[in-house]
PASE-54137 format. One record per residue (C-alpha): x, y, z; residue number from 1. Coordinates in nm, 4 decimals, padded with zeros to 6 digits. Layout:
((X; Y; Z); NUM);
...
END
This chain:
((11.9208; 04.0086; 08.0336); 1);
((11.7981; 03.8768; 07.7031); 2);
((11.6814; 04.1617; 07.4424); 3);
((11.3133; 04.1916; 07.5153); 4);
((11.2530; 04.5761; 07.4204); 5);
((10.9850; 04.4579; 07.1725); 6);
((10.7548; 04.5230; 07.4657); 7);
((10.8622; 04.8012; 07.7314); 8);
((10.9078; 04.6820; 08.0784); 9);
((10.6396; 04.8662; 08.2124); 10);
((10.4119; 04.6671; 08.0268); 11);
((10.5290; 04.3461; 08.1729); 12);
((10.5397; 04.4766; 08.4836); 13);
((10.1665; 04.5830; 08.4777); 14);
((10.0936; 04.2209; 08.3553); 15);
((10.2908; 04.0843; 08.6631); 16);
((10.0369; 04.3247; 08.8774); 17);
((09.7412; 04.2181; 08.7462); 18);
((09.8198; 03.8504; 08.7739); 19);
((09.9185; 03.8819; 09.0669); 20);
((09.6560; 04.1308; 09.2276); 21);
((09.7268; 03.9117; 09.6287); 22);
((10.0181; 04.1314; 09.6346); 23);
((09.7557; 04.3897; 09.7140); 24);
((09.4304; 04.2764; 09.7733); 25);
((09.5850; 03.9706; 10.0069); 26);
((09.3321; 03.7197; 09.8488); 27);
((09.3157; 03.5166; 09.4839); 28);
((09.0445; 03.6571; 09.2282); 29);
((08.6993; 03.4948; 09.3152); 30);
((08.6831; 03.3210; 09.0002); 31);
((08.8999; 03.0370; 09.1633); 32);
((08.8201; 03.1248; 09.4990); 33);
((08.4510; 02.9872; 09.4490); 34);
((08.5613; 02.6565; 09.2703); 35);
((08.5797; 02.3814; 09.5417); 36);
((08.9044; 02.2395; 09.5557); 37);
((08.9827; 01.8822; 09.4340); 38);
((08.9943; 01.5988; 09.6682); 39);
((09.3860; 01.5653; 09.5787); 40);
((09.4778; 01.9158; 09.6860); 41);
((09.5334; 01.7579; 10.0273); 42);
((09.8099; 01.5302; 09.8602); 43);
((09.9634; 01.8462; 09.6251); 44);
((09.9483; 02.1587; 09.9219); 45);
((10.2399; 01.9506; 10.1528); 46);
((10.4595; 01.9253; 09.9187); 47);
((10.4627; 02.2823; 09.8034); 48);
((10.5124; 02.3982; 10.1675); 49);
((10.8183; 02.1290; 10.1799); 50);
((11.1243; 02.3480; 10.2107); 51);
((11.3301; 02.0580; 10.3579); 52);
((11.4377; 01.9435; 10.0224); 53);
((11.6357; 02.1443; 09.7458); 54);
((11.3551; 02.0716; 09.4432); 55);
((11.1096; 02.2168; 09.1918); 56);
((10.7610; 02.1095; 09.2234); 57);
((10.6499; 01.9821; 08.8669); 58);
((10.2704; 01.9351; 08.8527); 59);
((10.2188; 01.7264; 08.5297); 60);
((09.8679; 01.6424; 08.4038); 61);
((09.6417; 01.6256; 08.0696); 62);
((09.4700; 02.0051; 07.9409); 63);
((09.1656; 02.1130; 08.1689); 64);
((09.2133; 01.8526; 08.4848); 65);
((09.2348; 02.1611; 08.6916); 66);
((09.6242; 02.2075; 08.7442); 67);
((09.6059; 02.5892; 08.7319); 68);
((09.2906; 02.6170; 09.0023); 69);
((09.5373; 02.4121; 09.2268); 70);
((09.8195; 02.6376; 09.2125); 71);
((09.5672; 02.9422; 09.3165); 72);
((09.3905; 02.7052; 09.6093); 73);
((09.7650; 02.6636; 09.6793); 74);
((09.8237; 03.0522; 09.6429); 75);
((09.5168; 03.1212; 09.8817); 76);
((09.6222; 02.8500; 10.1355); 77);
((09.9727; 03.0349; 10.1569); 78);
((09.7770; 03.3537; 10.2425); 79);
((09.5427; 03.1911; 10.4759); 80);
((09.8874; 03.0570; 10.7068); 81);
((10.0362; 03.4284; 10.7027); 82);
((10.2687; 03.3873; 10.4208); 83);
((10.3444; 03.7661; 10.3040); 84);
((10.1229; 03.7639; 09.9750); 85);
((10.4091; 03.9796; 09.8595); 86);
((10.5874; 03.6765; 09.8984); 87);
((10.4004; 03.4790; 09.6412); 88);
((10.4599; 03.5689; 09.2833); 89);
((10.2218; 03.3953; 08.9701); 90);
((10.2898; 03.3521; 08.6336); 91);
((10.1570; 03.2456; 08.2867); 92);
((10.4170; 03.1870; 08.0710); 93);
((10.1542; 03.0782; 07.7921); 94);
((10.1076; 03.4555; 07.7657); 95);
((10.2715; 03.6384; 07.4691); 96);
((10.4077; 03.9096; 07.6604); 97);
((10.6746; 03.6909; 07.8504); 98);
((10.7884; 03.5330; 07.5383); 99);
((11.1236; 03.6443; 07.4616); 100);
((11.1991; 03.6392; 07.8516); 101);
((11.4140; 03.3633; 08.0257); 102);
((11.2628; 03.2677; 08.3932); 103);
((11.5350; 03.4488; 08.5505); 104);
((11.4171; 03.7599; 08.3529); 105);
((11.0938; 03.7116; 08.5165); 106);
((11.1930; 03.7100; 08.8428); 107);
((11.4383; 04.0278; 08.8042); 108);
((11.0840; 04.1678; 08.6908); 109);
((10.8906; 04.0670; 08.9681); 110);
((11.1642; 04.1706; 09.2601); 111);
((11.1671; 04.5342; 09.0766); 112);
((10.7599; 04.5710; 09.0569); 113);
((10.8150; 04.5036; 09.4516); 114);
((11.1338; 04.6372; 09.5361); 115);
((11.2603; 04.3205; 09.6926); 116);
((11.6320; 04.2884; 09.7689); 117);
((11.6159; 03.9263; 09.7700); 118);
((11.3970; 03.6084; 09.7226); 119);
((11.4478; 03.3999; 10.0275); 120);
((11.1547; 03.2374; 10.1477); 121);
((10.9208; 03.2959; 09.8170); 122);
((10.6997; 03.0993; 09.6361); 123);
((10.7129; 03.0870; 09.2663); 124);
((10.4705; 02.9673; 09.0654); 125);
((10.5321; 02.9204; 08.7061); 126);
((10.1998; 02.8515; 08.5178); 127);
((10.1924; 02.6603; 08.1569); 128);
((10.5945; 02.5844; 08.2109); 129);
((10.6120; 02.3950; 07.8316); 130);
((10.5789; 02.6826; 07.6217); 131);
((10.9571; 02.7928; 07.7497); 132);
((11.1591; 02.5934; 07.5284); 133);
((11.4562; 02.4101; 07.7642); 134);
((11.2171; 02.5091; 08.0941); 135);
((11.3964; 02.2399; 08.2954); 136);
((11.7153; 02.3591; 08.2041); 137);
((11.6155; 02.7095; 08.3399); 138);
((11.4386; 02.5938; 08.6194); 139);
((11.7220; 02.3222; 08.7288); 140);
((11.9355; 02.6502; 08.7021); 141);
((11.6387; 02.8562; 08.9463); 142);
((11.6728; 02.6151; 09.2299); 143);
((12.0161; 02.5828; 09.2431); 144);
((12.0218; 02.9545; 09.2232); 145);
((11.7793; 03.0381; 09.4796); 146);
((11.7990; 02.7435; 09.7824); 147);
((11.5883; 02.8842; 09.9878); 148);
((11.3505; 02.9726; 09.7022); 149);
((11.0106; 02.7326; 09.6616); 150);
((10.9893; 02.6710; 09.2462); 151);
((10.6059; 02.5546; 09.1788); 152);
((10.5594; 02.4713; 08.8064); 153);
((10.2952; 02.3368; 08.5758); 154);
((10.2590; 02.1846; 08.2495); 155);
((10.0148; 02.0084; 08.0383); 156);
((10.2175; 01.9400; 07.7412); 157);
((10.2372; 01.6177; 07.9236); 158);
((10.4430; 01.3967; 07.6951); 159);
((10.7399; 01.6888; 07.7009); 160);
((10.7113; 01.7264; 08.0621); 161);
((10.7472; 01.3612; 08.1920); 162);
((11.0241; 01.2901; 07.9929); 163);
((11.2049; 01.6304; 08.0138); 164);
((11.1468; 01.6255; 08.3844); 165);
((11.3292; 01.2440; 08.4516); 166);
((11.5986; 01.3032; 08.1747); 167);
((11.7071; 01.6590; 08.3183); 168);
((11.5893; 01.7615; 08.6156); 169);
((11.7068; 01.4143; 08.8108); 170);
((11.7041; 01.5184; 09.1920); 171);
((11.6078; 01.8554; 09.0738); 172);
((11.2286; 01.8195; 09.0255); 173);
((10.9347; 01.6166; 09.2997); 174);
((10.6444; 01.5446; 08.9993); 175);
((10.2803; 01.5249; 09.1059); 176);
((10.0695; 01.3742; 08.8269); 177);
((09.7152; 01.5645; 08.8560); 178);
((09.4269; 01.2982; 08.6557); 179);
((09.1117; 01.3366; 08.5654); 180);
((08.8605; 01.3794; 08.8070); 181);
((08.7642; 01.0093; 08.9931); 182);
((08.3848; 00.9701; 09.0258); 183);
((08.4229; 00.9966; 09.3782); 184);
((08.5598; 01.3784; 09.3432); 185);
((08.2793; 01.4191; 09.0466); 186);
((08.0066; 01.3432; 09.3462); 187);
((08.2235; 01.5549; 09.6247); 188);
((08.1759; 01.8622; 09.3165); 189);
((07.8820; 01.7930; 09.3043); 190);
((07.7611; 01.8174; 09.6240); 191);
((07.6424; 01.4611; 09.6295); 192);
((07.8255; 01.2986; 09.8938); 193);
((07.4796; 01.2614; 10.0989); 194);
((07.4261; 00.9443; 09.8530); 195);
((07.7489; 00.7737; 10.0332); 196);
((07.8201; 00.6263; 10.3590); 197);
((08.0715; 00.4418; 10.5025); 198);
((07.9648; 00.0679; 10.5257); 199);
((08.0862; -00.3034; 10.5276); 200);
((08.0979; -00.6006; 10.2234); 201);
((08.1635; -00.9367; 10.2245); 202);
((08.4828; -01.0187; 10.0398); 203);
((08.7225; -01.3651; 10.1100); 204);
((08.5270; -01.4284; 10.3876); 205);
((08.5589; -01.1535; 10.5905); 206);
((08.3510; -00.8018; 10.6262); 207);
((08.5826; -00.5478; 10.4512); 208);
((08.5044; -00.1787; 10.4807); 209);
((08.3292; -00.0315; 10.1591); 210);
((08.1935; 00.2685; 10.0497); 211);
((07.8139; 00.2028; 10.0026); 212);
((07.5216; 00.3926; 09.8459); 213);
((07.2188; 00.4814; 09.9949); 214);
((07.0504; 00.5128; 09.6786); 215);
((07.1478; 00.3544; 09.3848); 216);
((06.9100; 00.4609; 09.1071); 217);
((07.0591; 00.8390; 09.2300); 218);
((07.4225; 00.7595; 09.2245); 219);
((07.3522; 00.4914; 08.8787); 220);
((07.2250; 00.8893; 08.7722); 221);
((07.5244; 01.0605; 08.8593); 222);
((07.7450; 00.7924; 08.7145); 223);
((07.6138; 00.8578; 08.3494); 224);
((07.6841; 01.1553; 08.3667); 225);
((07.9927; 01.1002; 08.4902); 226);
((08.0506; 00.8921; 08.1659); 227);
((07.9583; 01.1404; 07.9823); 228);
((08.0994; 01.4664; 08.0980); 229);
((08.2908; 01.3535; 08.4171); 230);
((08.6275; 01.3878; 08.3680); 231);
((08.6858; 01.7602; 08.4193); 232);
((08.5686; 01.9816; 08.6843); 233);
((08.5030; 02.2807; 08.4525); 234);
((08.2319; 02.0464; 08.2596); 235);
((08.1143; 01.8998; 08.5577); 236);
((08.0068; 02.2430; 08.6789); 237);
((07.8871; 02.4051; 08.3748); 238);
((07.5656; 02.3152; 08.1779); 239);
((07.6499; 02.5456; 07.9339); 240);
((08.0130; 02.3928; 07.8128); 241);
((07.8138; 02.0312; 07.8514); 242);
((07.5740; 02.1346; 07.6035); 243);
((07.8448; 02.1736; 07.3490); 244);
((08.0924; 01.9479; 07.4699); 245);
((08.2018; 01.8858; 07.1326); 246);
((08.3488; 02.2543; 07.0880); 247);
((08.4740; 02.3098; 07.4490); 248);
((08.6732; 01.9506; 07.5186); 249);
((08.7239; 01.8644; 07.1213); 250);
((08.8520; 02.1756; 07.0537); 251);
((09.0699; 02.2453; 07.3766); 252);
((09.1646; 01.9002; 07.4615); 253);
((09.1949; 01.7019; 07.1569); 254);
((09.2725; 01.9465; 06.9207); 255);
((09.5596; 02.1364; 07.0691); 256);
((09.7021; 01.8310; 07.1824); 257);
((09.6869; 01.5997; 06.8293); 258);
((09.7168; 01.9010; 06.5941); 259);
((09.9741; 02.1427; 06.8238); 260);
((10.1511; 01.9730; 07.1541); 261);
((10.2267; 01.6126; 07.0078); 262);
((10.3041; 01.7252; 06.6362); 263);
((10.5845; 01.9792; 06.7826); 264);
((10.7185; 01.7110; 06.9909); 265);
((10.7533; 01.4565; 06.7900); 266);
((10.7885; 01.6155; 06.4287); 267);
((10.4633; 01.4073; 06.3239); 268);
((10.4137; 01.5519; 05.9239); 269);
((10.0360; 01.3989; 05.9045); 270);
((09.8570; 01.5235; 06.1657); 271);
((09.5357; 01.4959; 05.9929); 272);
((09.6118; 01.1110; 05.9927); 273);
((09.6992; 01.1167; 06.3738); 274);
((09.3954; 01.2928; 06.4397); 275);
((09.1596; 01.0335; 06.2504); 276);
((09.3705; 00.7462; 06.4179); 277);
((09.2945; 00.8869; 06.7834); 278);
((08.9039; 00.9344; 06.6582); 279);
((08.9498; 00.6038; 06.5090); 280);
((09.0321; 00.4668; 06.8893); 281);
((08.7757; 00.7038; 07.0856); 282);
((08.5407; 00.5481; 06.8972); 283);
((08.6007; 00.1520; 07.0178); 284);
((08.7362; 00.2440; 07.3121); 285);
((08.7911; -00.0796; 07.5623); 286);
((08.8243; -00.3012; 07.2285); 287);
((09.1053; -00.5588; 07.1669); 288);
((09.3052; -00.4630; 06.8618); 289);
((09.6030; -00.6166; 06.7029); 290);
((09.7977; -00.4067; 06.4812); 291);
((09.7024; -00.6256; 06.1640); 292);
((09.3788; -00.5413; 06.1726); 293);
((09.4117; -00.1582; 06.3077); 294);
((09.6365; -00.1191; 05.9874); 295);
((09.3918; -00.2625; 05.7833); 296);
((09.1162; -00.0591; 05.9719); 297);
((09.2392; 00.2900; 05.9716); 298);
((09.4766; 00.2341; 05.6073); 299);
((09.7540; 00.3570; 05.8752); 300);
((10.1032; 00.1249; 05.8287); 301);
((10.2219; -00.0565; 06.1327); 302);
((10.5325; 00.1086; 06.2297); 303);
((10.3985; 00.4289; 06.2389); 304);
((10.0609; 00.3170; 06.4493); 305);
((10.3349; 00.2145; 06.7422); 306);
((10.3892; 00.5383; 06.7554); 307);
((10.1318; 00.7266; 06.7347); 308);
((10.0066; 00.4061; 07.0103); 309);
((10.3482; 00.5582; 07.2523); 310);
((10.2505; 00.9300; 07.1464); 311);
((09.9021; 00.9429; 07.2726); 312);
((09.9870; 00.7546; 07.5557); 313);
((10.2653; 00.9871; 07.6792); 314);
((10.0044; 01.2413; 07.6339); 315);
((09.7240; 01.0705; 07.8858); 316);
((09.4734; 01.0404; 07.6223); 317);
((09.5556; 00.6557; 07.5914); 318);
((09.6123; 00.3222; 07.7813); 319);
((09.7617; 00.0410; 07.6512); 320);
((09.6364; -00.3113; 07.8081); 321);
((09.8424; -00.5875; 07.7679); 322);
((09.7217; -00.9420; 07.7323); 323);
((09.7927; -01.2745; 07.9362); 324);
((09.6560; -01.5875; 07.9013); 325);
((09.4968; -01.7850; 08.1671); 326);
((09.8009; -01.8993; 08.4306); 327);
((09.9026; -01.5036; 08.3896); 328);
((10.1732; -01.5895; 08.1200); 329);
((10.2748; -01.3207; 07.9094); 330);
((10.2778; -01.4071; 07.5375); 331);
((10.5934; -01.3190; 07.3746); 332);
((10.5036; -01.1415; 07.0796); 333);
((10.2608; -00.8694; 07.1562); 334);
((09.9737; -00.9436; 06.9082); 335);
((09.6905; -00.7991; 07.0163); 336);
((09.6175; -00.5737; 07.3397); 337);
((09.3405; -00.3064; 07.4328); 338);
((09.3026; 00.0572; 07.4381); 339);
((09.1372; 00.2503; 07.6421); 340);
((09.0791; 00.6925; 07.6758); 341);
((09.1845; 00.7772; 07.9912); 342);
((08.8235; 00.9026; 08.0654); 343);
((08.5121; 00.8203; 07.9090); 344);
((08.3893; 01.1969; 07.8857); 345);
((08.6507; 01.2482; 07.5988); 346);
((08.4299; 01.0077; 07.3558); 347);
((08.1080; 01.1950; 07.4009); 348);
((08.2770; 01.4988; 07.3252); 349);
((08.3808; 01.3377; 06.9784); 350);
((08.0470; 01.1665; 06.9240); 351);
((07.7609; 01.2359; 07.1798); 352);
((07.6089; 01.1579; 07.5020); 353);
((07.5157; 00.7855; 07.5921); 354);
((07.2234; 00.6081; 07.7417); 355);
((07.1808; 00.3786; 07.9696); 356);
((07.0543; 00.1461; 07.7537); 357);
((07.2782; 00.2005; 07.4705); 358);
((07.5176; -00.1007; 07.3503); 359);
((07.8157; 00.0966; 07.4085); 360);
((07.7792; 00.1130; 07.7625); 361);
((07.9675; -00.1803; 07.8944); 362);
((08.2883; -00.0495; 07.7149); 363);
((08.2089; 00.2400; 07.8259); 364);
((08.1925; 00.1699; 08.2147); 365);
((08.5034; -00.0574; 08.1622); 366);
((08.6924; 00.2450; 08.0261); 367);
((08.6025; 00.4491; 08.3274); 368);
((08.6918; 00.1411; 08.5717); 369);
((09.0342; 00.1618; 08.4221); 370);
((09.0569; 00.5333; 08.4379); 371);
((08.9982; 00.5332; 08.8241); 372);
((09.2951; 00.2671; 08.8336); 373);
((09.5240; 00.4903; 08.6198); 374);
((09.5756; 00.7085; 08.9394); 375);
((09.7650; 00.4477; 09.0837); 376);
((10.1452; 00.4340; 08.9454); 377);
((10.3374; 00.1508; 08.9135); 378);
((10.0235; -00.0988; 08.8894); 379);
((10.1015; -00.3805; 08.6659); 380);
((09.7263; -00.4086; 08.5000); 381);
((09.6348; -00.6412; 08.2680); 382);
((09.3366; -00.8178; 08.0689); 383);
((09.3668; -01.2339; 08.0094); 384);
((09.2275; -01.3954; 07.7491); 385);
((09.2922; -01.7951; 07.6413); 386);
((09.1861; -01.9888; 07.3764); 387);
((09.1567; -02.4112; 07.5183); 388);
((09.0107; -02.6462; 07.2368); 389);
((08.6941; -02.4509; 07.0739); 390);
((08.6802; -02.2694; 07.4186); 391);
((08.7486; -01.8866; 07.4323); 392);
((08.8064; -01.7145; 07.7814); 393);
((08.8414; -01.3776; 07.8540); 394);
((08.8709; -01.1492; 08.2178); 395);
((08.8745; -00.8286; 08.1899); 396);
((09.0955; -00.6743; 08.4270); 397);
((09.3752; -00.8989; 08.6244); 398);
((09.6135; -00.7314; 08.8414); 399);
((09.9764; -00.9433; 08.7990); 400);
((10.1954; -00.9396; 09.1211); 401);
((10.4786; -00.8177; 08.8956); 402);
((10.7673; -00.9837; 09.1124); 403);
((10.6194; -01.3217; 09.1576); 404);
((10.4312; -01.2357; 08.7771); 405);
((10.1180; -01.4395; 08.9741); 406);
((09.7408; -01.2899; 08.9072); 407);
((09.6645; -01.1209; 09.2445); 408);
((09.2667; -01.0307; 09.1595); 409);
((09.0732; -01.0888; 08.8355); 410);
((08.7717; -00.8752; 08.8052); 411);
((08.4610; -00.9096; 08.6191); 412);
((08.3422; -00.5551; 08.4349); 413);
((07.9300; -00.5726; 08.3635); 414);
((07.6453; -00.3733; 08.2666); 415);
((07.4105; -00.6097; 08.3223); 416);
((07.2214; -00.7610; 08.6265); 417);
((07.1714; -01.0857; 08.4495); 418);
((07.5095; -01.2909; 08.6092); 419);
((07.3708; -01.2017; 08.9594); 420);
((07.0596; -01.4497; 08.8676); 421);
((07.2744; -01.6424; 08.6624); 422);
((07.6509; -01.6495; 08.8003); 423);
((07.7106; -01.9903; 08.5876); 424);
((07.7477; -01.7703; 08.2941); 425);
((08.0205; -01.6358; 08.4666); 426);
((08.2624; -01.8899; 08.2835); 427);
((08.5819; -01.7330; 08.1989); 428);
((08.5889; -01.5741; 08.5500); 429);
((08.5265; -01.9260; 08.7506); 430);
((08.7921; -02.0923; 08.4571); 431);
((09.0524; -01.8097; 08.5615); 432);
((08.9896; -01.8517; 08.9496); 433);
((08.9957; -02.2118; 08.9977); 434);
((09.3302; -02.1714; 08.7543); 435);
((09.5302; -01.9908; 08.9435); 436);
((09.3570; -02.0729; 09.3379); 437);
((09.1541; -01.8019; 09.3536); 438);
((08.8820; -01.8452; 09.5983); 439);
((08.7075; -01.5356; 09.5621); 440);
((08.6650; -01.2630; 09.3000); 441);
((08.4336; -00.9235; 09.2106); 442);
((08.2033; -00.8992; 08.9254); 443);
((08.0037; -00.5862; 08.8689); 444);
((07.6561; -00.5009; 08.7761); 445);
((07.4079; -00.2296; 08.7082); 446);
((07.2628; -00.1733; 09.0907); 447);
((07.2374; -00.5546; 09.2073); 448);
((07.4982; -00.6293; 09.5453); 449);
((07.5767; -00.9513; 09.7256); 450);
((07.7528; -01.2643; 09.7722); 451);
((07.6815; -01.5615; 09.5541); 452);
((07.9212; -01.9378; 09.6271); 453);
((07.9343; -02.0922; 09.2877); 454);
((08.1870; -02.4045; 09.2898); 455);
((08.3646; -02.3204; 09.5946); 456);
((08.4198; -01.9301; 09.4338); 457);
((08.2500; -01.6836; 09.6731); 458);
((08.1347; -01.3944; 09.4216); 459);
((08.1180; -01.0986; 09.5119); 460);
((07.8283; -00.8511; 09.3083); 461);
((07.8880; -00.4721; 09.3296); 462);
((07.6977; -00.1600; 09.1192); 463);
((07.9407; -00.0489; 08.8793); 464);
((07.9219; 00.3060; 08.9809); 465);
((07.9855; 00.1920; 09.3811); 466);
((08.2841; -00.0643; 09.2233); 467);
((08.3987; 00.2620; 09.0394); 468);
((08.3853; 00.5293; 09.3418); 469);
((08.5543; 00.3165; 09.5740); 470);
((08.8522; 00.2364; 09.3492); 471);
((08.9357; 00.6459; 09.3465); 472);
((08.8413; 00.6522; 09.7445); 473);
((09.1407; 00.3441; 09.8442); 474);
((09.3582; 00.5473; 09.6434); 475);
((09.3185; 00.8513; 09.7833); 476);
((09.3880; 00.6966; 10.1166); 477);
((09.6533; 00.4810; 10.0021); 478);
((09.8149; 00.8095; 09.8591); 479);
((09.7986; 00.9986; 10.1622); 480);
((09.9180; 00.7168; 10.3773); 481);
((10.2514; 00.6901; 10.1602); 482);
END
């Protein structure tokens, strides 16, 4: 055992009690108990029951997206199927007291508080997993220890945990990446799912089945909000923490991520300039940049913006857009692309709130349209954007099949309920269709729906915030159909 006298055993041992108080009382404290549970706890739960398989559960996702309520719903779901809560061990190795203990030190712990002779059939939950330095090293060691042990971990630290996870846990570790919260699981929080219903559109010809609205000046309500505080279920509950947003997500979210997590991975010496590079991005978010003129912007030299670019990415604050052109070409030399937060909420806590009416709403409902598709791996996204003659095109999102590299969809992102009067405005859209044999293709708009034909192009018009929910809904299903 390592020397960890500093602080006598009984001490730890109480800690291990009190975060685990199930081992007596049978049931999780009520602050999680009361918090509804996430729509994707439905995906996570099966596979930390899955014994079949010899592997740690790594549940990877960005600070305050809820990872730690899961593993108590997960915790309270073991109880509720007659798992022996004595059985179920929890803990936080962000706290102080465990930090000159290995995992295996831990568990020696937790079988003496209980007077267990073995750990067969257990379920271990390690909370906060990046603040043991090698953790997969430990935890590789753990399950091939303990086979008929179930390893849970979690880590925000996100950058570290990815890569550590595929370099040295490889057939050791299952990840589950946990997101923001989709609008659709903002309005199932919020108790709003009256405003839905399960309904039909007209897409290629054909009725497709669609989540519709019953009441789209309500759920156009509940969408702004969603802009502005949406991505994380603490804020989405709590007036209080939305009234100061700044403090609560700048300080928790941002700031321990730029000025502690990233910095310590990467050795980054400036981390003021990182800090008013990423504040620098929050700020235009959904913009096209090239790296000539973000150098010349933020004084920052290019080398070192690709990685800070690659840093905040691995971190899920960023995404990176790529550009095509109009026959879904890739241009050889990346010049310029588009960045987008992974949720809008993150640039009202920098700045403040937005209106409806406010300019910086279409990049604002873009940014959120891509952060619903970010929950989908392995989804070659894209943005095209041509230049023919005098004649400028752009689409903002085009999905690229990318075997065949052919554009499978090209959507249309708006604000605005002009194009559904005036669809011939609508040029870059009908340019990139008839280009590449598209026949039909979505545009969005503030609460206008339909089907417009414009030059043999059936359009089809959907509300933003509808376009938006159902995005995170086909995932969901697509997910649990896998």
């Amino acid at each position: 055992m390592n020397n960890y006298n500093l602080i006598p055993t009984e001490k730890i041992m109480e800690r291990l009690r009190y975060e685990n108080s199930w081992w007596i009382s049978k049931k999780i404290p009520e602050t999680y108990s009361v918090m509804s549970r996430r729509l994707y706890f439905d995906l996570f739960y099966p596979f930390v029951k899955e014994k079949g398989v010899r592997r740690a559960l790594v549940l990877m996702g960005p600070r305050r997206v809820g990872k730690t309520v899961m593993l108590f719903h997960s915790i309270a779901q073991l109880i509720s199927e007659n798992v022996n809560p004595q059985r179920i061990f929890f803990i936080g190795i962000d706290n102080p007291i465990y930090v000159h203990l290995g995992l295996e030190d831990i568990l020696s712990l937790c079988k003496d508080a209980l007077s267990l002779h073995h750990l067969n059939d257990c379920y271990i939950f390690f909370d906060e997993i990046q603040y043991l330095k090698d953790w997969e090293r430990h935890l590789k060691v753990l399950v091939d220890t303990y086979p008929d042990t179930k390893f849970i971990v979690s880590g925000s630290a996100a950058a570290a945990l990815k890569w550590h996870s595929t370099e040295s846990g490889a057939g050791r570790f299952t990840d589950f990446m946990l997101p923001p919260l989709t609008f659709q699981e903002y309005i199932h929080l919020k108790k709003m799912d009256h405003l839905i219903f399960d309904g039909f559109i007209d897409y290629g010809g054909k009725q497709v089945p669609y989540c519709l609205t019953s009441d789209v000046k309500a759920l156009n309500k509940e969408f702004i909000r969603y802009l502005n505080f949406g991505g994380y279920p603490e804020v989405v509950l709590s007036e209080k923490i939305q009234g100061d947003m700044g403090r609560y997500v700048k300080s928790d979210i941002v700031d321990k991520v730029l000025l502690r997590d990233l910095p310590s991975l990467y050795g980054i010496k400036d981390v003021q300039e990182l800090n008013r590079f990423f504040t620098y991005i929050a700020y235009n978010t959904g913009n096209e940049f090239s790296y000539e003129r973000m150098s010349k912007e933020s004084g920052i030299q290019k080398e070192t913006l690709k990685k800070y670019l690659e840093y905040l990415e691995a971190a899920f604050l960023i995404k990176v857009l790529n550009k095509i052109d109009m026959n879904a070409m890739r241009l050889k030399r990346v010049t310029s692309f588009k960045v987008y937060l992974t949720n809008p909420s993150l640039r009202t806590a920098l700045f403040s709130p937005i209106a409806e009416a406010d300019s910086e709403m279409g990049n604002m409902v873009e940014t959120a349209v891509l952060s619903q598709w970010m929950h989908r791996e392995k989804l070659d996204l894209t943005y095209a954007r041509w230049r023919e003659g005098r004649h400028e095109g752009e689409v903002d999102l085009v999905l690229v099949d990318d075997k065949k590299y052919k554009p499978v969809w090209g959507v249309e992102i708006k604000w605005s309920n002009r194009y559904f009067e005036k669809p011939k405005e609508l040029k870059s859209l009908i340019q990139f269709c008839k280009a590449n044999g598209f026949e039909n293709a979505v545009a969005t708009s503030i609460d206008r729906m339909g089907m417009v034909e414009i030059d043999n192009l059936q359009l089809t018009f959907l509300p933003s915030a509808v376009y938006t929910y159902n995005i995170g809904d086909i995932t969901l299903k697509m997910k649990a159909n896998l």
